[in-house]
N, C-alpha and C positions, 0 to 999 in steps of 0.2 A: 536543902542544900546548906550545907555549912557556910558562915559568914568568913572566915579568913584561914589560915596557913600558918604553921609554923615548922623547923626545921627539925627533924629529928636526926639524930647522929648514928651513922653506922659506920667506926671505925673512921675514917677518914671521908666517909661518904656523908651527903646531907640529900635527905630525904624530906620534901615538903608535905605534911600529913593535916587533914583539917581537924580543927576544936570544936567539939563537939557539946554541949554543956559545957560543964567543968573538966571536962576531963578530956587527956589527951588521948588519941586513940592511935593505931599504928604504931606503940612500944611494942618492943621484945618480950615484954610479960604480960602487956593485956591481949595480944593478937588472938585472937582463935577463929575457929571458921562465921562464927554469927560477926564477930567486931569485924571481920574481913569485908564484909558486904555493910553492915549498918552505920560501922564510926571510921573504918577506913578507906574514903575518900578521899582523891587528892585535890586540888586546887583545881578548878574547872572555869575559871573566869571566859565570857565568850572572845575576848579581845587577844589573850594571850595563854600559855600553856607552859608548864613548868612542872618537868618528869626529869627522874634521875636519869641520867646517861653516861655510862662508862667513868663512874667515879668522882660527878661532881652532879652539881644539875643546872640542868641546860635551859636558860630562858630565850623562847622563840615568841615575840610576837607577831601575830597575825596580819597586822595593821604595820607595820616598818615592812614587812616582805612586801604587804602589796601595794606602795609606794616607791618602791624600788626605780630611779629614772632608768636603769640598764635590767635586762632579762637577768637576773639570779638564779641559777642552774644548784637547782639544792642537792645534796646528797637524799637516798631514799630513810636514811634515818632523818633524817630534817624535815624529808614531810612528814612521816611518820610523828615527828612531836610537834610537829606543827597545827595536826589536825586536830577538831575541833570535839571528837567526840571518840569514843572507846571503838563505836564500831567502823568506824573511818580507819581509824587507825591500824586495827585486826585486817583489814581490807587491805591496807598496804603492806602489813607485813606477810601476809602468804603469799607465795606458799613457805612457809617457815622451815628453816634449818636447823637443826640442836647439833651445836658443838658442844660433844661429850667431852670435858678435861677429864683426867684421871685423877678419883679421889676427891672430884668438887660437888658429885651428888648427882647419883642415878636416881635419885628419888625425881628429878624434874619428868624423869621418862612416863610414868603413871600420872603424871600430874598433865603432861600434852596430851595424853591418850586419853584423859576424862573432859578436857576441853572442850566440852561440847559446839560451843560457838567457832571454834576451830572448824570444825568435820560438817560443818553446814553444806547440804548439796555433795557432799560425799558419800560415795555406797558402803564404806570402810568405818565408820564414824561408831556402829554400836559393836564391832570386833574391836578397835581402836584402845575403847575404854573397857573393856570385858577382858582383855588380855592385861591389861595396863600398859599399854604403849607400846607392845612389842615388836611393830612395825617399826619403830625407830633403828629396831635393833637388826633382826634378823633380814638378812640379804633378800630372799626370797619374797619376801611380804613385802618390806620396800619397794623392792621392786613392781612389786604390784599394786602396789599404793600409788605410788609417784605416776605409772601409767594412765591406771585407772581415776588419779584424782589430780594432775599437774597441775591444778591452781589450790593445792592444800598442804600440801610439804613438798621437802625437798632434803638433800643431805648431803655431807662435807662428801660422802662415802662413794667410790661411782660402780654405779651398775654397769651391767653387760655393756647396753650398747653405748656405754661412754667412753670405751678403753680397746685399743687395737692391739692387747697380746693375749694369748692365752688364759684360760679361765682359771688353770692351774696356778700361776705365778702373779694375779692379777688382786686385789685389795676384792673384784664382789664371785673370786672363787672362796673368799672365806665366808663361814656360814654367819658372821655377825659384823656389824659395821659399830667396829670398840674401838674408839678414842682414833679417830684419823683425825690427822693435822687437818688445818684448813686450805693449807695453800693450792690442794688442786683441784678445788671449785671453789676457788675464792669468788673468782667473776663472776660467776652462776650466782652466787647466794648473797654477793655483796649486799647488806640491809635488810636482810630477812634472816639474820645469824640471834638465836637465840644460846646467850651462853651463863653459866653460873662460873665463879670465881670465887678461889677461898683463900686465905692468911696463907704466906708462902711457907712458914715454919709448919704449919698444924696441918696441910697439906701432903708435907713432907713426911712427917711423924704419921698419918695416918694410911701411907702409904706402907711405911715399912712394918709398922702391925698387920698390914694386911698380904702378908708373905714377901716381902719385899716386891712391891707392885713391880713390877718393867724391869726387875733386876735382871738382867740373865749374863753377869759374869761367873758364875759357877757357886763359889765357895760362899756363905751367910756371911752378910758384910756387917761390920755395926752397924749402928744409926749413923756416925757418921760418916761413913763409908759410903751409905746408903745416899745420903743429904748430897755428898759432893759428886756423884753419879747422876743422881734425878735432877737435879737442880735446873730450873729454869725451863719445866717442864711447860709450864702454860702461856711462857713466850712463845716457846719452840711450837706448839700448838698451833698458836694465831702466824706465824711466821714461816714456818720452813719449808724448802720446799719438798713435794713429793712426788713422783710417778706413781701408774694405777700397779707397779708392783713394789712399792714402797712398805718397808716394817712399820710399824707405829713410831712416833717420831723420838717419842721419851724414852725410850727405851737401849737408845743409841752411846748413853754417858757422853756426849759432847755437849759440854755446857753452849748456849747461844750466844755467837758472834755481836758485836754491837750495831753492826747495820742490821740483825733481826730482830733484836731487839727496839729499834727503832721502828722498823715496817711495823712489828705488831704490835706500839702505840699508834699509828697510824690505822692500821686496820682496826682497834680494838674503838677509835675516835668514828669510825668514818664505816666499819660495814656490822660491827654487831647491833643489834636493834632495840637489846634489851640485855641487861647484865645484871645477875641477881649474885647476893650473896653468901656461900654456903655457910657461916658463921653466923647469919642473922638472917636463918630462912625465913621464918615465917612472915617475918617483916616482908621478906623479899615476895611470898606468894603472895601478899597484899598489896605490894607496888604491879607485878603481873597483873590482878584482875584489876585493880583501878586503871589501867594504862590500859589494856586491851578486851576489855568485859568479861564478863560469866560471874559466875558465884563462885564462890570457895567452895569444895570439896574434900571429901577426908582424905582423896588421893593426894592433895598438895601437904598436906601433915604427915604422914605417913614415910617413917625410914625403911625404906626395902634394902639397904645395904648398911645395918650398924656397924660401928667400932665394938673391936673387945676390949679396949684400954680405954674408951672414952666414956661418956656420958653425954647428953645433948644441952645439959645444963655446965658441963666443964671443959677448958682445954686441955692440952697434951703438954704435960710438962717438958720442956722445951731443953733443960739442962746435960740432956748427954749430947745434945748437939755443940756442948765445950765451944759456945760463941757463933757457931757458924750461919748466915745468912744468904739468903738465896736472892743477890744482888738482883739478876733481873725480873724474876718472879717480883720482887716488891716492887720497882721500878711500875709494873702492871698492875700490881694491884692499887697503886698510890692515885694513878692517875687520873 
C-alpha cells in the first residue's frame, strides 16, 4: 500500500493518485494497463475515502457519518464513496446504467462488457465481453440482459415492458439504445449512472467531423453553424425531458433552458456515480478500476470510434468556431 496521495490535475478536475517510489503514477503519459493495476492506486485510508466525483473530489469520512446525532439519509452515490472497499462499492453501484453522451466515447462500451467483476453471477457475462458490450447497445440483448440479470445492468433506454405505446413509435422499437437522454429513467438509475464527459469545444468539433453528428436540418452547416445547433448537448442529456416516443434529445437545435441546465448540475452532483473524462481517458480507466476493482484490460485502451481530423495525443483546432462557446456544456463540465 502506498504511504500518502497527491492531486493530479485533469483540466479542472483533481484526481488523488498515490506515490509510489519516486515516481508519480496515474499521469497521462505514464498510464498503461500494468501502471493501472501496480502504481495507480487511489488513496484507501480505512477511516475515510476520497474519489473524484462529478468534477471535484469528494471527501466522505467514515467516522463523522457514523456519529451523526440525527439519521443522515445519504444519496446512493455517497455511499458509494463512502464505502470502504472496491468491491463494496461495485456492489452498490449495480446494476449500472451508461449514459451514452454523443461524441464523449463509445469506447466505455467494450470497456463494461470486459468487466468481469461486473458480470459476477450473471449467465450474459462471457457474450458481454466477446461481443464487446453490445448489449449496452442493441434493444434486443438488453432486454435480455436486464431480464435475465436485474441486479447487473440497467439503461437510460426503456424496453417493452416499460412504455404503454406502440413498438413502432416507442425509443425499444428502435434496434439500438444511441444516446437517450436520461430523464425518463432517471428515478430508475438514480446512482448507478455511469457517464463520460468531454471539453464542450472538442466535443463539438468532433462531432461535426463525424458527418455532422444529430444534424438533420438539411443543407451542410459550417462548424459554426454546427456549434450553435448542438450546443449544450450533454446538459440536454442529463436534463430533458422525454417520453418512450421521444427523438434523441441533441438533435432538436434547442439550446437548454437555464432551469435544465440547472437540474442537470443537480443530477450530474446527486445521481451519476462515476464521471470519467474523455480527454484524459486513460487516466479516467484508472480512476474506474481503482474505485470499483478488476484489472485493466486492452478493451479500456482501445478507440473503437476514432477521429479523422484528430489524433489521441492532439486537440481540435478550435478556430473556425470564430469565438463561440457552449455556455452550458462548460457550466457541466466545470463542476
Amino acid at each position: 500500500m502506498y504511504g500518502f496521495a497527491v492531486p493530479v490535475a485533469i483540466g479542472a478536475l483533481l484526481i488523488p493518485c498515490a506515490m509510489g517510489s519516486a515516481q508519480l503514477a496515474c499521469t497521462p503519459t505514464s498510464i498503461a494497463m500494468e501502471t493501472c493495476t501496480q502504481q495507480g492506486e487511489l488513496s484507501s485510508d480505512p477511516s475515510s475515502v476520497s474519489f473524484l466525483q462529478v468534477g471535484n473530489v469528494e471527501h466522505t469520512s467514515r467516522t463523522t457519518l457514523a456519529h451523526q446525532s440525527a439519521p443522515l439519509v445519504l444519496t446512493n452515490v455517497q455511499r458509494i464513496n463512502a464505502a470502504p472497499t472496491a468491491a463494496e462499492r461495485l456492489e452498490l453501484l449495480k446494476p449500472v446504467a451508461w449514459l451514452h453522451i454523443e461524441k464523449c466515447g463509445s469506447s466505455f462500451q467494450p470497456a463494461l462488457g470486459a468487466f468481469t467483476e461486473l458480470w459476477e453471477g450473471c449467465p450474459w457475462g462471457e457474450a458481454a465481453a466477446a461481443d464487446g458490450g453490445n448489449c449496452f447497445r442493441s434493444m434486443r440483448g438488453l432486454e435480455q440482459v436486464m431480464t435475465d440479470c436485474p441486479e447487473t445492468i440497467n439503461s437510460p433506454c426503456a424496453i417493452s415492458t416499460e412504455c404503454a405505446v406502440s413498438a413502432a413509435s416507442s425509443s425499444f422499437g428502435k434496434p439500438i439504445c444511441f444516446h437517450e437522454g436520461l430523464d425518463l429513467k432517471y428515478s430508475i438509475n438514480k446512482g448507478h449512472i455511469v457517464a463520460m464527459f468531454r471539453q464542450p469545444e472538442q466535443r463539438i468539433i468532433s462531432g461535426f467531423f463525424d458527418g455532422a453528428h444529430s444534424y438533420v436540418k438539411g443543407a451542410e452547416p459550417t462548424m459554426l453553424e454546427y456549434a450553435q445547433y448542438i450546443q449544450g448537448c450533454q446538459t440536454k442529456m442529463l436534463s430533458r425531458h422525454m417520453e418512450c416516443e421521444s427523438a434523441p434529445v441533441c438533435s432538436d437545435g434547442i439550446p437548454p433552458r437555464q432551469k435544465e441546465t440547472a437540474l442537470a448540475l443537480t443530477r450530474l452532483h446527486q445521481g451519476i456515480a462515476f464521471v470519467g473524462i474523455t480527454d484524459s481517458w486513460d487516466l479516467s480507466m484508472c480512476l474506474f478500476h481503482a474505485k470499483f476493482g478488476g484489472s485493466c484490460k486492452a478493451e479500456d485502451f482501445t478507440n473503437v470510434h476514432p477521429g479523422t481530423n484528430s489524433t489521441a495525443r492532439s486537440a481540435y483546432d478550435t478556430s473556425d468556431l470564430h469565438g463561440f462557446v457552449d455556455e452550458a456544456d462548460n457550466l457541466i463540465f466545470a463542476a
